[in-house]
C-alpha positions in Angstrom: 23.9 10.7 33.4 24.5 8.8 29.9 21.7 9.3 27.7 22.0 5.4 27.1 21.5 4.9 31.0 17.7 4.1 30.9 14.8 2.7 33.0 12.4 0.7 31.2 8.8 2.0 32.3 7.9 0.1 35.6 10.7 -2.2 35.7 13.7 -1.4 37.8 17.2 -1.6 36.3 20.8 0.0 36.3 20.5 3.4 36.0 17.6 5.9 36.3 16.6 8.3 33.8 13.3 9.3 32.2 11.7 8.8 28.6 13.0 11.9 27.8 16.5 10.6 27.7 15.1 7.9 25.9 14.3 10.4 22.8 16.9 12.4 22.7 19.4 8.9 22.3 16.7 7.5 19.7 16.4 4.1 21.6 12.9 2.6 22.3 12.3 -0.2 24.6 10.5 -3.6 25.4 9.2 -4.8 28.5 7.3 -7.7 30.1 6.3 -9.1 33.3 8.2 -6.4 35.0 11.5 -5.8 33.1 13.1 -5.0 30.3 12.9 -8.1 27.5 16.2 -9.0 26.5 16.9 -10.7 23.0 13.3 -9.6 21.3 13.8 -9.0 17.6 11.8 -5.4 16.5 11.1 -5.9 12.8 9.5 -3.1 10.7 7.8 -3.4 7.5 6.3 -0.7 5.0 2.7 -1.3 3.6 1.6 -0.3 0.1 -0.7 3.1 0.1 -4.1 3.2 0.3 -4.4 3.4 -3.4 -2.1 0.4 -3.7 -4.2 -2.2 -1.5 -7.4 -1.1 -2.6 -6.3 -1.2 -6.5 -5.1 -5.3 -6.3 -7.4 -8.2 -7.3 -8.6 -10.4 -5.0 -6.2 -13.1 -3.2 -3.1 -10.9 -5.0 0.1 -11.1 -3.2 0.7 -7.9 -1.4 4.2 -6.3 -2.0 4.5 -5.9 1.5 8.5 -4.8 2.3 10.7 -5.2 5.5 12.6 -1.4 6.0 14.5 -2.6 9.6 15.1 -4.7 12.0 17.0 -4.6 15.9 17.5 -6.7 18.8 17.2 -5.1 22.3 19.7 -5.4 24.7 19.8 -6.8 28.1 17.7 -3.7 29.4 15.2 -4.2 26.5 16.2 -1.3 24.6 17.0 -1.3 21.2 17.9 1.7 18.1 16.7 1.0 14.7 17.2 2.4 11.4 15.2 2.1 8.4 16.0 2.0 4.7 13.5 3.4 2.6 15.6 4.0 -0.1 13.8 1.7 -2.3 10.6 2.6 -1.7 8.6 3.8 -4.6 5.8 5.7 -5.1 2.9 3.1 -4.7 4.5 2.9 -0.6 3.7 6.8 -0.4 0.8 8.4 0.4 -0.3 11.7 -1.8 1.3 13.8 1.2 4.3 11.8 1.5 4.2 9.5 4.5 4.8 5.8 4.4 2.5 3.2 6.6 4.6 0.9 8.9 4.1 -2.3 10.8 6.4 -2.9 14.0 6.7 -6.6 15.0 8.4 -7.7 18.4 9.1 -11.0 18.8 10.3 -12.7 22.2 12.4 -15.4 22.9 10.0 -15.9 25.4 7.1 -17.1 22.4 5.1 -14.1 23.1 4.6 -11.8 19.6 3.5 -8.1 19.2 1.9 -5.9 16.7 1.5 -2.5 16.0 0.7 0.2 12.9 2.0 3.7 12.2 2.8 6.2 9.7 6.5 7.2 9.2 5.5 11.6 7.7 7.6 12.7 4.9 9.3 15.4 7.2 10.9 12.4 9.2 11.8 10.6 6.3 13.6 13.2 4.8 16.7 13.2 2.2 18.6 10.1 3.6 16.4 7.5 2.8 18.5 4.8 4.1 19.2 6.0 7.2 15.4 6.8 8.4 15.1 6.3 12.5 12.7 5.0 14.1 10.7 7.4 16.8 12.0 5.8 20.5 9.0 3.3 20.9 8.1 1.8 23.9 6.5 -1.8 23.7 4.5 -2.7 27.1 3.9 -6.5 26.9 2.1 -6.6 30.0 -0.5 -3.8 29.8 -0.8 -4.1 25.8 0.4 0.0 25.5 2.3 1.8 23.0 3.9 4.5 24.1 6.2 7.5 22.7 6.4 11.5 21.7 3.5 10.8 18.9 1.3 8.2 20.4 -1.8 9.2 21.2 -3.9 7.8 23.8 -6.3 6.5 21.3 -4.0 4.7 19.0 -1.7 2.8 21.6 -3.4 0.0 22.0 -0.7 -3.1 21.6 -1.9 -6.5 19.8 -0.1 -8.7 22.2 0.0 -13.1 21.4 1.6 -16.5 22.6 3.3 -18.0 19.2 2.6 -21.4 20.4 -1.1 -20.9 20.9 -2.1 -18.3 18.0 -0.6 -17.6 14.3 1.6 -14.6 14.4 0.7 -11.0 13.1 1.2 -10.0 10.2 5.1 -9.2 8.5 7.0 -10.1 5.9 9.0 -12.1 8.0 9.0 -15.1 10.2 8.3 -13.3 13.8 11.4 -15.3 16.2 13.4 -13.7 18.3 15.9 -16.7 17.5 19.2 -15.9 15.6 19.4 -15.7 12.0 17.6 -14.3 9.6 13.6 -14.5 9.2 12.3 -16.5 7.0 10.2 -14.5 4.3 6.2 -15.0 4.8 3.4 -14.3 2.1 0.6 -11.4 2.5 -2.6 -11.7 0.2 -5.4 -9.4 0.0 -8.7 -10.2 0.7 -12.4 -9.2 1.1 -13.3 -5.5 0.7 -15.6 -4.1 3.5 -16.8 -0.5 1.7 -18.5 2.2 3.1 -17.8 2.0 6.7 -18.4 5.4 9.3 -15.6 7.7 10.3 -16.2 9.6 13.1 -13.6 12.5 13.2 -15.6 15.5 14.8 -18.1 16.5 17.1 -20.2 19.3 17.0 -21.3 21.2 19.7 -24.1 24.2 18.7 -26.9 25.8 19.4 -30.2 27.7 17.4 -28.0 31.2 18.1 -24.8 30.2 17.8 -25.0 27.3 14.6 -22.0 25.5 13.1 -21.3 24.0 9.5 -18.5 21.5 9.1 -16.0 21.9 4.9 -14.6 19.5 3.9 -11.9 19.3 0.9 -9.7 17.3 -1.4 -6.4 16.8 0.4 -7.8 16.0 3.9 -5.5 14.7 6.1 -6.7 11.8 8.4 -5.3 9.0 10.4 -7.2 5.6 10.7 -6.7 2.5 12.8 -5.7 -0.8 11.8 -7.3 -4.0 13.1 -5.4 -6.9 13.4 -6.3 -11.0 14.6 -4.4 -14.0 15.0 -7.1 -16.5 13.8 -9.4 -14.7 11.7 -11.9 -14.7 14.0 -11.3 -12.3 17.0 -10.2 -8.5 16.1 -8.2 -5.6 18.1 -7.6 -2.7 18.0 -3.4 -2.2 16.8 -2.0 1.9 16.4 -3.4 4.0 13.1 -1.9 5.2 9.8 -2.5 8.0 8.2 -4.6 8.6 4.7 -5.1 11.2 2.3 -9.0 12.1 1.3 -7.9 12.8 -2.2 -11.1 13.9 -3.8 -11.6 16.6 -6.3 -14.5 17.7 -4.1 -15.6 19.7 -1.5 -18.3 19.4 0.5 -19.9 21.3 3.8 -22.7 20.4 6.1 -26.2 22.0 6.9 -25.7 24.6 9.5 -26.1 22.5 12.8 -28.0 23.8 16.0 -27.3 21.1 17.9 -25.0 18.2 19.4 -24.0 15.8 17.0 -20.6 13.6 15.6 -20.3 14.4 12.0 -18.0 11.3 9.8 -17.2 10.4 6.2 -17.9 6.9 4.8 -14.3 4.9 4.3 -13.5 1.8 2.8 -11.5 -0.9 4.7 -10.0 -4.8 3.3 -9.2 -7.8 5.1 -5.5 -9.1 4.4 -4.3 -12.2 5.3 -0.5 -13.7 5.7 1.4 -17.0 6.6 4.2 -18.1 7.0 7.1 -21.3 6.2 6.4 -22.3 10.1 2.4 -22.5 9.3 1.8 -19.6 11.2 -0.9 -17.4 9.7 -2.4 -14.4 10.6 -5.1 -11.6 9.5 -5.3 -7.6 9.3 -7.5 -5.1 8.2 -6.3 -2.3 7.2 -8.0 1.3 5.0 -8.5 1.5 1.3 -9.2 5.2 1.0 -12.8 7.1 0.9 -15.6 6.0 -0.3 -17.9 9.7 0.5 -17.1 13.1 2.1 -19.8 13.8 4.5 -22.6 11.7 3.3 -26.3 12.4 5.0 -26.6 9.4 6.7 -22.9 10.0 9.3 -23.8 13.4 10.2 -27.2 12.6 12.3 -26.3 10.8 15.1 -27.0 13.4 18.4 -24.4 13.3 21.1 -24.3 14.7 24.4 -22.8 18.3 24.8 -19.1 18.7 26.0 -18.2 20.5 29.5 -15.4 23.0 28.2 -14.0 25.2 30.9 -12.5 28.1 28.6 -15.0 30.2 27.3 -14.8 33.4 25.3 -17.8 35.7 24.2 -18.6 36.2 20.6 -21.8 39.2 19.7 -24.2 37.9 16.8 -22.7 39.0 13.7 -19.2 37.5 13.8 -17.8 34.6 12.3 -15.4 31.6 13.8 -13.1 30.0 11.9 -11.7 26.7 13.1 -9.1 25.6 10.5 -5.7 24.5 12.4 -4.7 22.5 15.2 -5.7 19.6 17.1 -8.5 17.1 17.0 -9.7 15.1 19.6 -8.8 11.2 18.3 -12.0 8.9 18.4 -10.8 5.0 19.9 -13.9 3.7 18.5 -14.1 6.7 15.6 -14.1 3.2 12.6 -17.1 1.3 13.0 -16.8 -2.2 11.0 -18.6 -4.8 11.5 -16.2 -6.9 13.6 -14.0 -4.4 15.2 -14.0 -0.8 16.4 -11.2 1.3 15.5 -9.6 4.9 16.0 -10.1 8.0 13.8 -8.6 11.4 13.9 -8.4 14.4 11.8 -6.4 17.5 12.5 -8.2 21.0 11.4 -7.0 22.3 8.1 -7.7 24.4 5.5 -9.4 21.0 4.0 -10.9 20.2 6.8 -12.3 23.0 9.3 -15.2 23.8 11.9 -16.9 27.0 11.0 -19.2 29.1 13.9 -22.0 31.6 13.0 -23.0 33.6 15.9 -26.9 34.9 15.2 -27.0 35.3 19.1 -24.3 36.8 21.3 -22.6 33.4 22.5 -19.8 31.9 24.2 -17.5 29.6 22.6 -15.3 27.4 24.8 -12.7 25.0 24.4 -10.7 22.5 26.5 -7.7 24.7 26.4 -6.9 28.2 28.6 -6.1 28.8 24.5 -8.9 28.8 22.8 -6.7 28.5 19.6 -5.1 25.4 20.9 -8.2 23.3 22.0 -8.8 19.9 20.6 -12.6 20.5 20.6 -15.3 23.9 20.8 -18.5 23.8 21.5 -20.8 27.3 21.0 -23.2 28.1 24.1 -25.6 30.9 24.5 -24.5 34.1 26.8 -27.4 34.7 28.6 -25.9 36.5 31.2 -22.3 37.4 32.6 -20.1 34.8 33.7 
């Protein structure tokens, strides 16, 4: 079968094959009300770093750039290529990624938004020829999907142009031929020292855990996103860098609790030569690393399956892998978003055994499990 011979997601057309053909040709896909959307332009712009937005006075123009544009075929599929040849350094994050907003627009009037982070490994030498990850755009169920979506993060910002302003880009979102017309993003209020969730904890008196924390902590936020100012959702994350000259580690915790840092977010606002207008909020770096006040809140404890025994006297070291992504992990005032932090070096989970205990995970590898929590062994299992 021709790797070009695809199936939109729930949608019948000629041809069947799975997303994985879908990958391995590079070609992404749009769908609504059943089918494949043909004609909807996929425009992507890059965002200024963290650094960037939260640096530029208020009502500033943002020097927000488009990197790529596509049309999707009569199947709704579509290839894109970026150029981020010109980017400079104020578009990069401290480990090298670049922030992204993809933009569908229909000829159908409906418009789509959604955030994500483009790492340095994709980007790579040839700048001008950057792909885009095969995306798929569900217009009907308001889902993201792809090979680096998670579940928490694919949340779609889906709108009718006629009845809303469009989201935000740097150009006019129409699916009509012709080039967009250039629109105008301006920064806005600041809303500072917001909770992060990123971790839970999961201890007990004999088996007690402290959280480290470090400069160079990797973390990917959400992005909120509304198309009158009033009404917020939810639309993918990007990532950030934590790029403080400290370190910091908790208490040693003998009990259930979500430990956070404190983040700062702004509102931006754009608009368009049609009179569209539209709103996003978006992450402005850290404001604390573990402050007091988001490591208190008690949850309750995990069911993990895959346990393995640890006597008093050892020492557990959780500094790779996964993390579970929190959908509601941002708390602002007028919109939940996601939060996730992998375990690094900078950022790690350490477990000190006093009591023989079990720790368990949600993996049949312990080493690959997005979450632990420490239990006492009281007797055999």
């Amino acid at each position: 079968m021709a790797a070009n011979a695809v199936t939109v997601p729930g949608a019948p057309s000629p041809g069947a094959a799975s997303l994985t053909s879908l990958e391995s040709s590079g070609a992404g896909w749009v769908a609504a009300r059943g089918a494949g959307v043909e004609g909807a332009r996929v425009t992507v712009a890059a965002w200024p770093n963290t650094a960037t937005l939260a640096a530029l006075p208020y009502k500033a123009t943002v020097p927000v750039v488009q990197v790529g544009t596509a049309i999707t075929d009569a199947r709704g599929i579509y290839t894109l290529k970026m150029d981020m040849s010109h980017l400079g350094r104020k578009y990069r994050e401290p480990h090298g990624s670049v922030s992204v907003e993809i933009k569908v627009a229909t000829p159908g009037s409906e418009s789509a938004t959604w955030n994500m982070s483009v790492p340095r490994s994709q980007i790579g030498a040839d700048r001008a020829h950057v792909a885009l990850r095969p995306l798929g755009f569900n217009l009907d169920a308001h889902r993201v999907s792809g090979p680096t979506v998670s579940a928490g993060a694919a949340r779609l910002a889906v709108y009718r142009r006629e009845a809303v302003p469009s989201v935000v880009t740097t150009k006019e979102p129409t699916a009509s031929p012709g080039p967009p017309q250039p629109c105008v993003a301006q920064a806005l209020a600041k809303v500072r020292n917001r909770p992060e969730r990123f971790l839970d904890v999961h201890a007990w008196s004999g088996g007690k855990v402290r959280v480290v924390e470090s400069s160079g902590s990797e973390h990917s936020v959400g992005v909120g996103v509304s198309g009158e100012g009033k009404y917020w959702e939810a639309s993918g994350e990007v990532e950030t860098e934590w790029a403080s000259s400290t370190t910091v580690s908790t208490p040693w915790f003998s009990d259930n609790r979500w430990v956070g840092n404190s983040i700062n977010y702004r509102k931006f606002a754009t608009w368009c030569p049609s009179g569209y207008y539209s709103w996003s909020v978006r992450s402005t770096g850290l404001h604390a690393l573990l402050p007091s006040n988001f490591t208190r809140h008690r949850i309750r404890r995990a069911l993990l399956r895959y346990c393995a025994p640890y006597d008093k006297g050892s020492r557990y070291v959780r500094d790779h892998g996964a993390n579970v992504t929190f959908r509601g992990g941002v708390r602002l005032r007028f919109v939940n978003l996601s939060a996730h932090a992998s375990m690094t070096e900078q950022t790690s989970e350490i477990v000190r055994p006093t009591r023989n205990s079990w720790i368990c995970g949600d993996d049949e590898n312990l080493d690959r499990s997005s979450q632990i929590a420490v239990k006492p062994r009281l007797r055999k299992r």
